[in-house]
C-alpha positions as YAML, in Angstrom:
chain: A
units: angstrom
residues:
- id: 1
  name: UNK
  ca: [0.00, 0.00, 0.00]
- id: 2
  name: UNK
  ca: [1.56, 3.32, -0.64]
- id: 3
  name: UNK
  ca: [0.87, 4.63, 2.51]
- id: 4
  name: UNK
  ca: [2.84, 1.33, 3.85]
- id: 5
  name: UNK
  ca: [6.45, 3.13, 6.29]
- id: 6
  name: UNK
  ca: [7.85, -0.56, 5.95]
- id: 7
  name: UNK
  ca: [11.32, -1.79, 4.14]
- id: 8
  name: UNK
  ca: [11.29, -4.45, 1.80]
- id: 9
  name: UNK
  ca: [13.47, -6.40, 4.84]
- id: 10
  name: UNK
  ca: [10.95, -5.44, 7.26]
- id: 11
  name: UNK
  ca: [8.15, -7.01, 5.28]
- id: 12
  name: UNK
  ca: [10.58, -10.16, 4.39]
- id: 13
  name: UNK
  ca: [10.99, -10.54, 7.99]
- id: 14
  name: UNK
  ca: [7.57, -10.61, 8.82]
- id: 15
  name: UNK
  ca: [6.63, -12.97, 6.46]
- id: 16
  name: UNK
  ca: [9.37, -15.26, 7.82]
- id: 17
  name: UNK
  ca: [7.85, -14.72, 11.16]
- id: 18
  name: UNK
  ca: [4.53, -15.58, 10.07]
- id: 19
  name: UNK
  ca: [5.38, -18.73, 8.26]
- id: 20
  name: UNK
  ca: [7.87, -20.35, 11.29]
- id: 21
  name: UNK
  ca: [5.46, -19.61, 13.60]
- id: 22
  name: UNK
  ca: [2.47, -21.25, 11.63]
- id: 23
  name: UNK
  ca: [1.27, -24.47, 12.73]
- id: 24
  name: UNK
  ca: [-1.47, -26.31, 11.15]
- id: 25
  name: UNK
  ca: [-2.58, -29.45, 10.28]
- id: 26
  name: UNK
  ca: [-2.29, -29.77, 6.38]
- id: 27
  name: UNK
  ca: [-5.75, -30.82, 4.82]
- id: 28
  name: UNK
  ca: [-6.18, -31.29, 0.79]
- id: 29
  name: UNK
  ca: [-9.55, -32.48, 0.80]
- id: 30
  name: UNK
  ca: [-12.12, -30.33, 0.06]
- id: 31
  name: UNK
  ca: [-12.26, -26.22, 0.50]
- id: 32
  name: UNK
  ca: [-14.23, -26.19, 3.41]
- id: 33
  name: UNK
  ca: [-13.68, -23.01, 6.09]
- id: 34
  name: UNK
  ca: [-12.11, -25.32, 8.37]
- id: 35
  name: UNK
  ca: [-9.26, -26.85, 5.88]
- id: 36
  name: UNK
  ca: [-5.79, -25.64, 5.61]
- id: 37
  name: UNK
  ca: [-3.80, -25.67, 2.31]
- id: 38
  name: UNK
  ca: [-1.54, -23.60, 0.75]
- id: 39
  name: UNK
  ca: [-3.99, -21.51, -0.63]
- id: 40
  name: UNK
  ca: [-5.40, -20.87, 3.29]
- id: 41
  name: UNK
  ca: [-1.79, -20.42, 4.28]
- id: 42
  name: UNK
  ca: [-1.14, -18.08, 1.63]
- id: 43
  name: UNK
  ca: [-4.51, -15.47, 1.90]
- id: 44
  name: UNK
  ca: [-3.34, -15.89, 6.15]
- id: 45
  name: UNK
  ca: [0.03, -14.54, 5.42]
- id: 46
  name: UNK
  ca: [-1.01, -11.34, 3.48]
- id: 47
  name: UNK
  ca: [-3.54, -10.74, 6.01]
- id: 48
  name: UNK
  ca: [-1.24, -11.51, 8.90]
- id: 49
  name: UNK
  ca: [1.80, -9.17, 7.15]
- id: 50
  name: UNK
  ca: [-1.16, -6.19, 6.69]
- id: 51
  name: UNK
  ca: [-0.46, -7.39, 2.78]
- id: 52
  name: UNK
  ca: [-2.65, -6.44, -0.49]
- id: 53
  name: UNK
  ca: [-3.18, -8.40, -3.51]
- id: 54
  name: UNK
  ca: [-5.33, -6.77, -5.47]
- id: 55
  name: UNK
  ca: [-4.97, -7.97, -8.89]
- id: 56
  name: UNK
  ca: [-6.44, -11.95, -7.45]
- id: 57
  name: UNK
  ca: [-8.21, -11.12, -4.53]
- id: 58
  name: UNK
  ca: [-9.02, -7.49, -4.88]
- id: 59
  name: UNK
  ca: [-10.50, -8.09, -7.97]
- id: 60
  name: UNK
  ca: [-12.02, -11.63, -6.96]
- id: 61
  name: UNK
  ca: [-10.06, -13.07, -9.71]
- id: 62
  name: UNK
  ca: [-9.23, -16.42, -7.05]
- id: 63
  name: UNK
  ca: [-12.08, -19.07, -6.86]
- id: 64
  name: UNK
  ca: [-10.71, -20.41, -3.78]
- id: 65
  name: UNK
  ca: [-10.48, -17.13, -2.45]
- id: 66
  name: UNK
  ca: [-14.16, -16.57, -3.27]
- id: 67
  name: UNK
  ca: [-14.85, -20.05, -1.98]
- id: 68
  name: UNK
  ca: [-13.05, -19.90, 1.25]
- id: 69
  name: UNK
  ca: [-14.30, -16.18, 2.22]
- id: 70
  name: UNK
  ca: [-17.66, -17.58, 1.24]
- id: 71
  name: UNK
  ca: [-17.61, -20.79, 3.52]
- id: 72
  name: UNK
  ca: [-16.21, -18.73, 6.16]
- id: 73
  name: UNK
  ca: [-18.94, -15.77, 6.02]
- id: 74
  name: UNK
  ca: [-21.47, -18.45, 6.04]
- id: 75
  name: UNK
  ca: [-19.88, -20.05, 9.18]
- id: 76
  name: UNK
  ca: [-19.24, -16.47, 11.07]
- id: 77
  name: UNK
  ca: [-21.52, -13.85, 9.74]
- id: 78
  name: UNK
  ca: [-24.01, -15.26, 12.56]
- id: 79
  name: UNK
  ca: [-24.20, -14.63, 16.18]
- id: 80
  name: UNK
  ca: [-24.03, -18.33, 17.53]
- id: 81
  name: UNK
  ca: [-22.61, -17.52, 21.36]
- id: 82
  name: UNK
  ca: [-19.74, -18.85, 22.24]
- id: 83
  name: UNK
  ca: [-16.93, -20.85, 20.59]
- id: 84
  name: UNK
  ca: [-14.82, -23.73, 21.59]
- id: 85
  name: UNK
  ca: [-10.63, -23.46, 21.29]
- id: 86
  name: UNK
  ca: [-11.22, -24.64, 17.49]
- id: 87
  name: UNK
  ca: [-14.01, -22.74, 16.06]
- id: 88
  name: UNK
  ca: [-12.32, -19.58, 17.71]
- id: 89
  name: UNK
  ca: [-9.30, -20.17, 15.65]
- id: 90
  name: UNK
  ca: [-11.74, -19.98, 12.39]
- id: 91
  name: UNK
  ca: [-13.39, -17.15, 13.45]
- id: 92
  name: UNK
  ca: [-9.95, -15.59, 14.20]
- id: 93
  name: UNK
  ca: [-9.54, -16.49, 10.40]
- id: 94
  name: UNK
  ca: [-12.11, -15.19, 9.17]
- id: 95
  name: UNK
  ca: [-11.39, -11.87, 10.65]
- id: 96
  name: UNK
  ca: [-8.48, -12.18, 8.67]
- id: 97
  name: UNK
  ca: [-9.84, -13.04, 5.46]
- id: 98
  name: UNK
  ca: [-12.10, -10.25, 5.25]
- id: 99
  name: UNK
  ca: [-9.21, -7.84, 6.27]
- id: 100
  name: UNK
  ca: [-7.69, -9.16, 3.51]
- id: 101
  name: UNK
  ca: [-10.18, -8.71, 1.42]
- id: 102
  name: UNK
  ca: [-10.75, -5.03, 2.23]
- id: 103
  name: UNK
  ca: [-7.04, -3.89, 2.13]
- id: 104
  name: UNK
  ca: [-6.85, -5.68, -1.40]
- id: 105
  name: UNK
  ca: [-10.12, -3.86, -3.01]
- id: 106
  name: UNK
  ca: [-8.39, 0.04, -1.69]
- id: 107
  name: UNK
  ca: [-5.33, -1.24, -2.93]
- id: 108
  name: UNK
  ca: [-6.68, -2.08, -6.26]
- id: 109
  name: UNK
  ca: [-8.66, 1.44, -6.04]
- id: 110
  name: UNK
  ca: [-5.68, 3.27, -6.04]
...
């Protein structure tokens, strides 16, 4: 983002960060808002590291994007009290998501 103070190095180190500190277990079956790939892993970073992408996300070019914002707005976008350990983590990820999702549509505005 233009209005984004960081070095290149500071934004390499985050990512680092991000990625070494990830832990996950690695699913490949369906697209679901609970799965992790390395699509999930990859809209997380950007969202973690404050991260646009306008020209796939920003511009809903992704279908998993779509699909995993989707299954996650369907999952979240309802008050359903309170959450165990797991389902906090997804919400957590959701948040996320549609952070992602806004930064990428102003950067792709600019």
């Amino acid at each position: 983002m233009p209005d984004d103070s960081r070095t290149e190095e500071q934004v390499i180190e985050e990512i680092r960060d991000f990625a070494a500190k990830f832990e996950d277990e690695w699913s490949y079956k369906g697209h679901g808002y609970n799965e992790t790939c390395c699509h999930t892993f990859v809209f997380l970073l950007l969202a973690s590291c404050n991260l646009a992408d306008p020209d796939c996300i920003g511009a809903k070019k992704d279908p998993y994007f779509k699909s995993y914002r989707s299954e996650l707005k369907n999952k979240f976008d309802k008050p359903d009290g309170d959450k165990d350990e797991n389902e906090e983590k997804f919400y957590q990820r959701h948040c996320m998501i549609e952070q992602l999702h806004d930064i990428s549509r102003l950067a792709q505005a600019k």
